[in-house]
N, C-alpha and C positions, 0 to 999 in steps of 0.2 A: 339135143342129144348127139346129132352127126357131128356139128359143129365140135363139141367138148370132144368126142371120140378123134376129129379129127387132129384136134389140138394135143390131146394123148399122144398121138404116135407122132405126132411133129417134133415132141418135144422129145419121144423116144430116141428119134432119128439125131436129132442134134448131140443130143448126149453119148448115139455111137459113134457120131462123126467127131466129139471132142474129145473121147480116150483115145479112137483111134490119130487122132493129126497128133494127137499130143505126145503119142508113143510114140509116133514115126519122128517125129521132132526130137525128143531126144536122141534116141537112135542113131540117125543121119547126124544130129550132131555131135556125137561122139565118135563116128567114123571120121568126120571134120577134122575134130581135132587130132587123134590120131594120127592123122596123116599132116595134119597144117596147127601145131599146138600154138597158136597165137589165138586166145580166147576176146583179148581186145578186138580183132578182127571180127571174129565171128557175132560179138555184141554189135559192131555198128552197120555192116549186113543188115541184120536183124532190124535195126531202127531203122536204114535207110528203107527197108523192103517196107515194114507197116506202112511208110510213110509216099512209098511210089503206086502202093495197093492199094491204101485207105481210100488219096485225094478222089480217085476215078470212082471208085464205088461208092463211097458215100455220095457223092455227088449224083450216083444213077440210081440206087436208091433215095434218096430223098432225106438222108438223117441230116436231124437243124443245125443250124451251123451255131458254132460258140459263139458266146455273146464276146463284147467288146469291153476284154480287161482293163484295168487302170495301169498304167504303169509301176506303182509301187505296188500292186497285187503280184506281178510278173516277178518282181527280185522278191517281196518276202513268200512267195507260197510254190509260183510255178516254176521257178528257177530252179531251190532247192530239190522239187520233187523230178524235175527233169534228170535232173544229177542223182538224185536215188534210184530214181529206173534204169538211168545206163550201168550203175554200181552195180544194180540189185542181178541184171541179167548178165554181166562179166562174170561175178563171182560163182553163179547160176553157170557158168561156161568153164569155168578154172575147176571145179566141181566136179563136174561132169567127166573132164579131159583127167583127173588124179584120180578118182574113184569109181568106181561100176556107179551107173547109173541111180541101180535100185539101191546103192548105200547113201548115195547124193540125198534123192527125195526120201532116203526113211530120215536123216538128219534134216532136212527141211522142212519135213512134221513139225519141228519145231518152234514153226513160226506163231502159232498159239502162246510159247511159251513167253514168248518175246513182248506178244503185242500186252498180256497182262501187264509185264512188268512196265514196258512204257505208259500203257494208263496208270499205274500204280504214281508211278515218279513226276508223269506229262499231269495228269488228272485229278490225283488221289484217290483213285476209283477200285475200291475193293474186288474182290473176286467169294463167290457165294461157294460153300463147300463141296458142291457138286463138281464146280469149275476146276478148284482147289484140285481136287481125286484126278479129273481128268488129265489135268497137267501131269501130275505123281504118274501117272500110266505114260504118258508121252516122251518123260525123259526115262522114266525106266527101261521102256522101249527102244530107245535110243541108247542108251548107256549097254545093252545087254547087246547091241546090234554092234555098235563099236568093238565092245571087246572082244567077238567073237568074228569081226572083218578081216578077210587071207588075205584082202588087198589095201589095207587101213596106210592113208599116207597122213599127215601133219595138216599140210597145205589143204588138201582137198576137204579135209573136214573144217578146219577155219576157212575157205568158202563158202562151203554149204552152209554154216554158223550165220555169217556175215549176211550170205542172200536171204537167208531165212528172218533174221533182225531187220533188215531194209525193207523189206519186203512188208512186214509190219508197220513197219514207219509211212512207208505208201498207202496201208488201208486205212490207216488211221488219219493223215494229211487230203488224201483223197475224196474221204466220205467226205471231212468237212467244205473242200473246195464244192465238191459236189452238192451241198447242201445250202452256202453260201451264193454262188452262182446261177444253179439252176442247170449248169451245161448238160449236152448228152455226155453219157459215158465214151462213149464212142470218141467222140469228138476231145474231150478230153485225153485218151490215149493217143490220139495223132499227133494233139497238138504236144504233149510231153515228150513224141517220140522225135520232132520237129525239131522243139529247144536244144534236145540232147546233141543230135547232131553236132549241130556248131559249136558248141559250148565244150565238148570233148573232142572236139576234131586236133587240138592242137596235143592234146593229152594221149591221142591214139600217135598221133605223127612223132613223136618224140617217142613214145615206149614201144611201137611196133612196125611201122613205116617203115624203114629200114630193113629188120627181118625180114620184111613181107616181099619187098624186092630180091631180096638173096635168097628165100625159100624155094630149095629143090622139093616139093614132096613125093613124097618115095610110089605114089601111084601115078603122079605128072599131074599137069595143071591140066591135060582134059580129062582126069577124071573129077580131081579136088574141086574146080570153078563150078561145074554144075551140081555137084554136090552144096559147095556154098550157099547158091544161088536155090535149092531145093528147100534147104535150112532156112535161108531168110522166108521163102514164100510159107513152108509149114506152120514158122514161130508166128507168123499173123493168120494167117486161117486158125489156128487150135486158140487165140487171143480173140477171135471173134465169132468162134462158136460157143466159146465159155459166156461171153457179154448175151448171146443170143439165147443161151439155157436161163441166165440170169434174170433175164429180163421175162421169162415168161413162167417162172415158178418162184414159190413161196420161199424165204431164207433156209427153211428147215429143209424143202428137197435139195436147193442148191445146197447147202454146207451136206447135206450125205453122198448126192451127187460129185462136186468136188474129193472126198473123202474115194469114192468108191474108183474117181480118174488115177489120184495120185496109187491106187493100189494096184490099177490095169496099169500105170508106165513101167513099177515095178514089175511087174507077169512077164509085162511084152518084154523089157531089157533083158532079163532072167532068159527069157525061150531065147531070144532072135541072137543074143549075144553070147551066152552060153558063158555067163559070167558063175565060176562055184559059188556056192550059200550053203554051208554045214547048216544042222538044222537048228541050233544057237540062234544064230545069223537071223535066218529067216523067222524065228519067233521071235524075237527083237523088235523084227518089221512089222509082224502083225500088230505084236502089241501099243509100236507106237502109233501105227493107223489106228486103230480100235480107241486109243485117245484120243487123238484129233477126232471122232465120229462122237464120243461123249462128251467134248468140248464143245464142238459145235452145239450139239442139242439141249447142255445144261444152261450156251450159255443164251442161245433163241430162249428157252425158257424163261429165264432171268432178267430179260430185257422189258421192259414196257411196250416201248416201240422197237418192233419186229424189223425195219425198214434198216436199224443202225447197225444188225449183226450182217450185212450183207460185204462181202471181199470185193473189196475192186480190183482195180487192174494187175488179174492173176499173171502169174511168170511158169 
């Protein structure tokens, strides 16, 4: 009974500690960009920080280390997905810097709508009527949040689009490596965020290297560099309190959980930012979170095995 009681509020606590890192992450990084709008930038931060945080801590905590991939495993499975996670958090950055925050993630709701359609095509794997409805709520939600956006740009919402599609490409590529393998999840996110690095370094040096040396930003490099430097450390703390709620609850708390985060990043952008939302706007939002919460649950229902509805490496 203590025990359970204690596990209760552990897993309270992680879940205030992951709306909270996750608000402040986007936040700070949209003051980032702001001030430093080179969103390639800010993604590989981001990768290099999981990857300067990870090695030392997993290593003091004790998580197993990856097995020993095959070579052709690396080009057809981890390569690709390496390449989808630095896509998936740029676009996730490009997003963020064109649009308020909370227009970002109520379009990234969307990512449900995506990952159907790629089982559908990847799979041929139906979706059950329940599923169906929820989806109708998600873009409706979306569609009424659009047209009723004072700050709606082109760009910004074909980001959000894009990370929200990739992002589905990752949970669905992921489970299976993860299934296939055997790896920690953990371990798996360093080692993707590892790949990316180098595999984009020449793709960052060519489209923003350049900028990044002529970059006056208008608050100066000492305030912009520790802000940077705040955002890479945030984007990995709020990526391993997410894995840490995951791993210690049922698919159905995490997808409500998840659900109830992405609704605090929009609260906190809205208060901290003081972005306007006529109230079109903001019924828009609810409605498409209120989807994504009846997606989640029609679609744990629907599944056999509960273990396959679980998100991997959230953004």
């Amino acid at each position: 009974m203590v025990a359970s009681r204690r596990e209760t509020v552990t897993i309270g606590l992680l879940c205030v500690a992951w709306y909270a890192l996750s608000s402040a992450s986007n936040v700070v990084g949209k003051l980032v960009l702001t001030e430093l709008p080179l969103p390639m930038t800010v993604t590989m931060v981001q990768l290099l920080s999981t990857v300067m945080y990870s090695v030392p801590a997993f290593a003091l905590c004790d998580v197993r280390r990856a097995p020993a991939f095959p070579r052709r495993y690396y080009l057809r499975v981890l390569v690709p997905l390496a390449c989808a996670k630095f896509f998936t958090t740029m676009f996730s950055q490009i997003s963020i810097w064109k649009v308020p925050i909370s227009y970002a993630h109520t379009v990234k709701a969307t990512t449900p709508l995506w990952t159907a359609g790629l089982v559908r095509v990847l799979f041929g794997e139906r979706q059950p009527p329940a599923v169906a409805f929820a989806l109708v709520l998600i873009a409706l939600g979306v569609g009424v949040a659009s047209a009723t956006e004072l700050q709606f740009d082109a760009l910004g919402l074909g980001a959000a689009l894009a990370a929200a599609a990739l992002l589905s490409l990752q949970h669905i590529f992921s489970k299976r490596a993860l299934r296939d393998t055997g790896a920690h999840h953990l371990r798996l996110l360093l080692l993707l965020s590892a790949l990316a690095l180098p595999l984009l370094a020449p793709v960052w040096g060519w489209a923003e290297a350049g900028a990044l040396l002529r970059a006056r930003p208008t608050g100066g490099w000492v305030r912009v560099a520790p802000l940077l430097a705040l955002d890479g450390a945030l984007a990995w703390l709020q990526a391993v309190a997410a894995f840490s709620v995951l791993s210690r609850v049922s698919p159905l708390a995490y997808a409500v959980a998840s659900s109830a985060k992405r609704a605090a990043v929009v609260a906190a952008s809205l208060l901290l930012l003081g972005n306007p939302a006529p109230p079109l706007n903001l019924a828009g939002m609810a409605l498409a979170l209120l989807g994504v919460l009846a997606y989640n649950r029609a679609k744990i229902h629907a599944r056999a095995a509960p273990q396959d509805s679980r998100p991997l490496l959230p953004v």
